[in-house]
C-alpha positions in Angstrom: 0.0 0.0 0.0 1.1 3.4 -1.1 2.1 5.2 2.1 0.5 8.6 2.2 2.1 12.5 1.9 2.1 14.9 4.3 0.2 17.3 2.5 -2.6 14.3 1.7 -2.6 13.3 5.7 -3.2 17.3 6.0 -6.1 17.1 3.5 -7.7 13.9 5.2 -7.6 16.0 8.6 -9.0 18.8 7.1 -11.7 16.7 5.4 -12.9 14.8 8.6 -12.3 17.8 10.7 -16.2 18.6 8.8 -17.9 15.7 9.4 -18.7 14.3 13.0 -18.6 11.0 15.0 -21.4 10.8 16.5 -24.9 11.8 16.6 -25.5 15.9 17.0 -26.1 16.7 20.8 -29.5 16.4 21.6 -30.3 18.0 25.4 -33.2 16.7 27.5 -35.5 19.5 28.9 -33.9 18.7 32.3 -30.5 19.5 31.1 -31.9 22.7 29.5 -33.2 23.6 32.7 -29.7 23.0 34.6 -27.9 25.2 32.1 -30.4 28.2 32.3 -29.8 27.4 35.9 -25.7 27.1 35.5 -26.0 30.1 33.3 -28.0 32.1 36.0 -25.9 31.5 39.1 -22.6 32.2 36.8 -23.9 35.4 35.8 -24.8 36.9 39.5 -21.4 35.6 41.1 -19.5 37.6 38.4 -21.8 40.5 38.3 -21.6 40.5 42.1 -17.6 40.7 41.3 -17.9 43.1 38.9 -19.4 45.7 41.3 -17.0 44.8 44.0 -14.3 45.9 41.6 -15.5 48.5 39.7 -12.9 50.9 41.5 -10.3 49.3 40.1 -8.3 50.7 37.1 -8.0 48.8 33.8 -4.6 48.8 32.9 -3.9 51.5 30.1 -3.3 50.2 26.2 -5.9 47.8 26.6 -8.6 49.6 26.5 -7.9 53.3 25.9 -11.6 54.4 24.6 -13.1 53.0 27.7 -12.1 55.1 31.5 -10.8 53.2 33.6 -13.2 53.9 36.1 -16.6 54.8 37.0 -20.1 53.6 35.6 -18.6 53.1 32.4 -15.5 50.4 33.4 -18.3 48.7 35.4 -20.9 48.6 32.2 -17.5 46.7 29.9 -17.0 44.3 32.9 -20.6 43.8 33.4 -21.4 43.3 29.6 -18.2 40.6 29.7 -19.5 38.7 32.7 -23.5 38.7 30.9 -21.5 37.5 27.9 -19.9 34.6 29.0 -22.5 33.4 31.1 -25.1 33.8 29.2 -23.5 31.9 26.4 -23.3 28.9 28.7 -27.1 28.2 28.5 -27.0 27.0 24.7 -23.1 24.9 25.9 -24.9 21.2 24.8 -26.6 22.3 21.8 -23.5 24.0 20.4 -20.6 23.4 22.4 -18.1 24.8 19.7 -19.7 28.3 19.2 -20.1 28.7 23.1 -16.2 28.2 23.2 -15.8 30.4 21.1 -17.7 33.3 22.4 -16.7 32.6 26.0 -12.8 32.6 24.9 -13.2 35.9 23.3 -14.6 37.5 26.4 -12.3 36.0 28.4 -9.1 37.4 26.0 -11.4 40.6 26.7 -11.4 40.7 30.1 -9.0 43.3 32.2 -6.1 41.6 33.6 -7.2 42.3 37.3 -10.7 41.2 36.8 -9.5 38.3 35.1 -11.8 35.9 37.2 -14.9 37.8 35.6 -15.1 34.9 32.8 -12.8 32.6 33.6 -15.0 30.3 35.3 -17.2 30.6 32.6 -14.4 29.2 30.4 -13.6 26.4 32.2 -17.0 25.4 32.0 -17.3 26.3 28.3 -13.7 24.4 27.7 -15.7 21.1 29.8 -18.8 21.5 27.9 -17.1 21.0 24.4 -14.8 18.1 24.9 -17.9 16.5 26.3 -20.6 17.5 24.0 -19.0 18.2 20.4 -18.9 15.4 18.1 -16.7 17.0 15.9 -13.7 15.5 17.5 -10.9 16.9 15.4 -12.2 20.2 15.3 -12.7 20.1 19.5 -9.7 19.3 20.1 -7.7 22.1 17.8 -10.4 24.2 19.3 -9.5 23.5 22.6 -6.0 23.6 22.1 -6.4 27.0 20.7 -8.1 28.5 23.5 -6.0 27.0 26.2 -2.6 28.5 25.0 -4.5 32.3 24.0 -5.7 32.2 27.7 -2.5 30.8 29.2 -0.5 33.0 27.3 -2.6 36.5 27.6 -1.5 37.9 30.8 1.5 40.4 30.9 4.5 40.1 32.8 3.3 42.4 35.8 -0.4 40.7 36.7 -1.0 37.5 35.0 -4.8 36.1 34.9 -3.9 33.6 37.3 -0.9 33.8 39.8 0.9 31.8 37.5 0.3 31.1 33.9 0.9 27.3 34.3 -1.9 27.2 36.4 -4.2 27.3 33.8 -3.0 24.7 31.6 -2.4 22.8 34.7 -6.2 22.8 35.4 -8.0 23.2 32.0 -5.6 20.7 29.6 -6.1 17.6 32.4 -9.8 18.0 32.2 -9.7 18.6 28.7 -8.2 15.0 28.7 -10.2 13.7 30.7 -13.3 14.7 29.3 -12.5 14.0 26.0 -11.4 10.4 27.5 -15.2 10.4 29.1 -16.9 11.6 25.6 -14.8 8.9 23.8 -15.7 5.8 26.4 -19.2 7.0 26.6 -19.8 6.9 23.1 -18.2 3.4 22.7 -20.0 2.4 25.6 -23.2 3.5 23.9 -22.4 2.2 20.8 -21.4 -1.2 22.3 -24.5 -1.5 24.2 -26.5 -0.3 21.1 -24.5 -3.4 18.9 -25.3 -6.0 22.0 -29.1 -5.0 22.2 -29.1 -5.5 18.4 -27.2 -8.7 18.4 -29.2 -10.1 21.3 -32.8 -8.7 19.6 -31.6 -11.0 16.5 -30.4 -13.7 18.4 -33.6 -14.3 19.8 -35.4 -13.7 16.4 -33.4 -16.6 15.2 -34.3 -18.6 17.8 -37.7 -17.9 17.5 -38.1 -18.8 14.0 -35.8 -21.9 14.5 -37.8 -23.2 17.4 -41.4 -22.3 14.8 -39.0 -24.0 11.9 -38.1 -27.3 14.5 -42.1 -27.4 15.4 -43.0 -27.3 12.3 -40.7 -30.3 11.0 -41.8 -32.5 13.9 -45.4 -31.7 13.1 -45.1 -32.6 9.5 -43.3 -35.8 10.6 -45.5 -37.0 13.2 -48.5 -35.9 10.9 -46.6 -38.4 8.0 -45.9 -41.0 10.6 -49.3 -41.0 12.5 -51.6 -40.2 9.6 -50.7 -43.2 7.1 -50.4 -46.0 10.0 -53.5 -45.2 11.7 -55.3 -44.6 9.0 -54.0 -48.1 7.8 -54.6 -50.2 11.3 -58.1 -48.7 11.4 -59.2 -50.4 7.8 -57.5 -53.2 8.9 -59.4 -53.2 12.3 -62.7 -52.5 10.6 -62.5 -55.4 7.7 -61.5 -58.0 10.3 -64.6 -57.1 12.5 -66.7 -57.1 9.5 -65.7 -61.0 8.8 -64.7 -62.3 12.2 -67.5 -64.3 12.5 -67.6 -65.8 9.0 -64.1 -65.8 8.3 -61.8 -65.9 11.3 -58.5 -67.0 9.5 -58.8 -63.7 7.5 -59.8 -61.8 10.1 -56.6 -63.1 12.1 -54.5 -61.7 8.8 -56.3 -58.5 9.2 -55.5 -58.4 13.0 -51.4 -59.1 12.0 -51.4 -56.6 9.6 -52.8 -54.2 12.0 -50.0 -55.3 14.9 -47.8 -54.7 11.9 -49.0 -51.2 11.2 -48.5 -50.4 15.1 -45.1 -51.7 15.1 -44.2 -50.0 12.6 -46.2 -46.6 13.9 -43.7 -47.4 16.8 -40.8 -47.3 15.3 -40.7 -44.6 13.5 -42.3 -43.0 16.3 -39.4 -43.8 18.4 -37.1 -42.3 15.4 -38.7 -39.2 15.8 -38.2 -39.1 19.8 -34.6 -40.3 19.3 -33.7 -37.3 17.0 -35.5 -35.0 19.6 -33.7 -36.2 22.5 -30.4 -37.7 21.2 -29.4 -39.2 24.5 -29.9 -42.8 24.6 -32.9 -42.8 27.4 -35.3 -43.2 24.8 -38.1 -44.9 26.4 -41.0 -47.3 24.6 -44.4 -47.0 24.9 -44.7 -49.4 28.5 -41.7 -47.1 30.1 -39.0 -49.9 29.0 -35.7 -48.3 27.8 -35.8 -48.5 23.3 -33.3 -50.0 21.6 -31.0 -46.6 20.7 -30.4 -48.7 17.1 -33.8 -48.1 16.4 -34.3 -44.7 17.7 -31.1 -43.6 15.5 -32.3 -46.3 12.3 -32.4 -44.5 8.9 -35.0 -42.5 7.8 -37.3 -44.3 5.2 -35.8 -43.6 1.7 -37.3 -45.1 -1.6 -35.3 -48.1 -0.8 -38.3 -48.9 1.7 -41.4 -47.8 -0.8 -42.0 -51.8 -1.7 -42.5 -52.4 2.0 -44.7 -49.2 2.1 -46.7 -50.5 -0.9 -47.1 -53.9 0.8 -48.3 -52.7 4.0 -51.3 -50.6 1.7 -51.7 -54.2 -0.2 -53.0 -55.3 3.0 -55.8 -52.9 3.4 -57.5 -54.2 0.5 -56.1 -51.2 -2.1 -54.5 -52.7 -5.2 -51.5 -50.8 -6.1 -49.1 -50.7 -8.8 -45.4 -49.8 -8.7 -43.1 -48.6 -11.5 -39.5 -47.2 -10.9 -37.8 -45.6 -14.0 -34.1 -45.3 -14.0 -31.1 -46.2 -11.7 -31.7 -45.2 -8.3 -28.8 -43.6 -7.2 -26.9 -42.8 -4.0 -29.6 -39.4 -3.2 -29.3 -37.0 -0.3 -31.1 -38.2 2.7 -33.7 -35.2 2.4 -34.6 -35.7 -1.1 -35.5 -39.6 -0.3 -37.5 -39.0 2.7 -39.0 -36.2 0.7 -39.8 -38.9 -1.8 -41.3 -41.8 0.3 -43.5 -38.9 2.3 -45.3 -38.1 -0.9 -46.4 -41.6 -1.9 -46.8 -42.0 1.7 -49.4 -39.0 2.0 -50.8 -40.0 -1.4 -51.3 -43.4 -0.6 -52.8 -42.9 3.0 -55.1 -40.2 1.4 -56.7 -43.2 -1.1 -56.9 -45.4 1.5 -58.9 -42.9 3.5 -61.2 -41.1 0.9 -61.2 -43.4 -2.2 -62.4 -46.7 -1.0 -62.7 -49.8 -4.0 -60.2 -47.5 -6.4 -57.0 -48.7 -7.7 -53.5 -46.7 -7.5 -50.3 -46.5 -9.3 -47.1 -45.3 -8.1 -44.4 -44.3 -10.7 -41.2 -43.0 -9.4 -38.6 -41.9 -12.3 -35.0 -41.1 -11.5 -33.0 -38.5 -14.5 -29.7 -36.6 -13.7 -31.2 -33.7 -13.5 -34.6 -34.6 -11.4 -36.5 -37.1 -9.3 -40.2 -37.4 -10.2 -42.8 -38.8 -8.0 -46.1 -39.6 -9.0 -49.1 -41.1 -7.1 -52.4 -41.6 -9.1 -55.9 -43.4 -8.5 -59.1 -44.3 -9.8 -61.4 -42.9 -7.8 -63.6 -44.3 -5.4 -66.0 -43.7 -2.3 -64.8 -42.1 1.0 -63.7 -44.8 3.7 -65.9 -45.6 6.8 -65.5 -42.7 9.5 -63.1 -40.8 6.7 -63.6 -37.0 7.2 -62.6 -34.2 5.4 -59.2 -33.1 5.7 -57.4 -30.0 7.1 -55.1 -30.0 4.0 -52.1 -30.1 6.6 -50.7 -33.5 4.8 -50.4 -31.6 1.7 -49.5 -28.4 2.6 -46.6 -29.9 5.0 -45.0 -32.3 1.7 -45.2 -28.4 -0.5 -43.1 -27.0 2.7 -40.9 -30.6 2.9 -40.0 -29.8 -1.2 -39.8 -26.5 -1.0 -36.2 -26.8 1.0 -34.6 -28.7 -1.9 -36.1 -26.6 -4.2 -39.3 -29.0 -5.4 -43.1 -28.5 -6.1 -45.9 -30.7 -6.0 -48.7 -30.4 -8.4 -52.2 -31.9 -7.2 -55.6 -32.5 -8.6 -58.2 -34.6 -9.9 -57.4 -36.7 -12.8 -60.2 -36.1 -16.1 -60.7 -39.8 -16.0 -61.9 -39.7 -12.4 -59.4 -39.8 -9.1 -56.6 -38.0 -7.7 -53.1 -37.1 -8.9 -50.5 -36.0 -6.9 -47.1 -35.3 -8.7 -43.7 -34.0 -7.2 -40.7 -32.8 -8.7 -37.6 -32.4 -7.3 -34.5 -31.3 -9.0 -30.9 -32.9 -8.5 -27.7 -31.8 -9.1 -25.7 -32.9 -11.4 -22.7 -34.2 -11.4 
């Protein structure tokens, strides 16, 4: 990197010396009312001193127009004195411009009277170190007026006993309230960065604990939903023929023990991702086996069992898989097997006697799902849905950037299709 001239570093000063660091002052009503208050009690003690010196002679080359005493050498010192003080009241709004002023009376001031604004300055020098967030122009500003005011006294009566005195009081507290202004607006500024940070800190973990809700929902609404709805067609055929045919009414009666082990088990999958400890517990309080709590997801490598287990309600369906099914992100094949899963449980439910066909078809580019049927009459105690099932696979797709396309076929039934892209190699 270039390093830079003198002249340029000059410039840069000069150029930020313009522009502040911080926000413009901004006074409360109750400091307002302090500094008419300041202002006020500064303004009596040095008129008060101005009348108890008005005998005394202003020393000659100073100010020659003006006698040295008299009504007239007491209107200068009491015009000085309003000056200053009054200046004080706007020392927050406009620290710069008070310091200003107030130096000027104070370079004005007889030597022997000298004490007639310099309280006023001190105040004024306080004010903008503390209030100006113009921080190069305070502190050339302050620098300024320290050495004019150290340096204005004569050799016989200096403003103060001794002219170090002066820079020994104002330039510390110069220091240190510049050190204040500095740390106070760091401290605000790194309390205003920590509120921020902690107001999106909790945002996030609002919307991960609704995001974490609303993935367990959708899962225990996949999980529930299809093996229920299963073990309660199973339940009601084999009470329909338990008295005329008991052998198939016992097959009915596996299948649903099937269903509810297998309602268990991914039940328990669920649980074991939510708790991730090993005390997993089965239904009767007995401790699960943590190799079934942490088993696989179901991918398409488990849709034949998943067709099966619909066989055995009574719903003829069809499978067709197109193309080499390939090592696929976990997501994408739970994603896959929750859509025929939702179909499927869906015809079982509300399109009792139909047929249905599931076709899954694997390209490079995208995995297609489709889950058709014939049509049929509603299931015994089938009610109309909430549309959760559906609009939970949209939400499941949606994170690997799928969509699913449903609706009633023209030949009679229901279609459900999903789409989901892949990336290619």
């Amino acid at each position: 990197m270039k390093a830079r001239t003198t002249p340029e570093r000059l410039r840069r000063v000069i150029r930020d010396a313009r522009h502040p660091v911080g926000p413009p002052p901004r006074p409360t009503r109750s400091a307002r009312h302090f500094d008419v208050l300041l202002a006020l009690v500064v303004g009596v003690a040095t008129l008060h001193y101005a009348i108890d010196n008005s005998t005394q002679q202003v020393p000659p080359g100073v100010f020659r127009h003006v006698p040295p005493t008299g009504p007239e050498g007491l209107a200068l010192m009491a015009t000085l004195a309003l000056v200053a003080s009054a200046a004080l009241v706007l020392r927050r709004r406009y620290p710069l411009a008070v310091l200003c002023v107030v130096t000027a009376a104070t370079l004005l001031t007889p030597y022997d009277v000298s004490r007639l604004t310099f309280y006023a300055f001190v105040i004024a020098v306080y004010s903008a170190a503390v209030f100006s967030p113009y921080r190069v122009a305070t502190l050339v500003a302050l620098a300024v007026a320290v050495l004019l005011v150290a340096t204005s006294g004569n050799s016989v009566k200096p403003i103060v006993p001794n002219e170090y005195v002066t820079l020994l009081i104002l330039a510390p507290m110069a220091v240190a309230a510049v050190g204040l202004r500095t740390w106070k607006l760091r401290t605000d500024e790194s309390r205003a960065r920590l509120s921020a940070l902690e107001r999106e800190q909790t945002e996030a973990l609002r919307r991960a604990v609704e995001h974490e809700r609303a993935r367990i929902a959708r899962e225990l609404h996949d999980v529930v939903t299809h093996n229920v709805s299963v073990m309660v067609i199973q339940a009601g055929a084999a009470r329909k023929i338990m008295k005329n045919s008991p052998e198939q009414a016992a097959d009915a009666l596996l299948a649903v023990e099937a269903g509810g082990r297998a309602a268990m088990t991914e039940l328990r999958h669920v649980m074991g991702l939510l708790t991730m400890d090993g005390e997993g517990t089965d239904g009767g309080g007995d401790t699960a086996d943590p190799a079934a709590e942490l088993a696989p997801q179901p991918g398409l490598g488990q849709l034949e069992t998943l067709v099966e287990r619909v066989r055995g309600t009574g719903l003829p369906v069809e499978l067709t898989v197109t193309g080499p099914l390939g090592p696929l992100p976990p997501g994408v094949e739970l994603a896959a097997y929750r859509v025929v899963q939702e179909a499927l449980t869906n015809t079982v439910k509300h399109a009792s006697g139909a047929t249905a066909a599931v076709t899954v078809e694997c390209r490079p580019d995208r995995l297609r799902v489709e889950v058709t049927d014939t049509g049929g009459r509603p299931g015994a105690g089938a009610t109309a849905g909430n549309g959760r099932g559906l609009i939970g696979l949209r939400e499941r797709l949606a994170v690997y950037g799928g969509n699913l396309d449903t609706g009633r076929r023209l030949t009679d039934g229901f279609r459900v299709e999903a789409l989901i892209p892949l990336e290619t190699p």
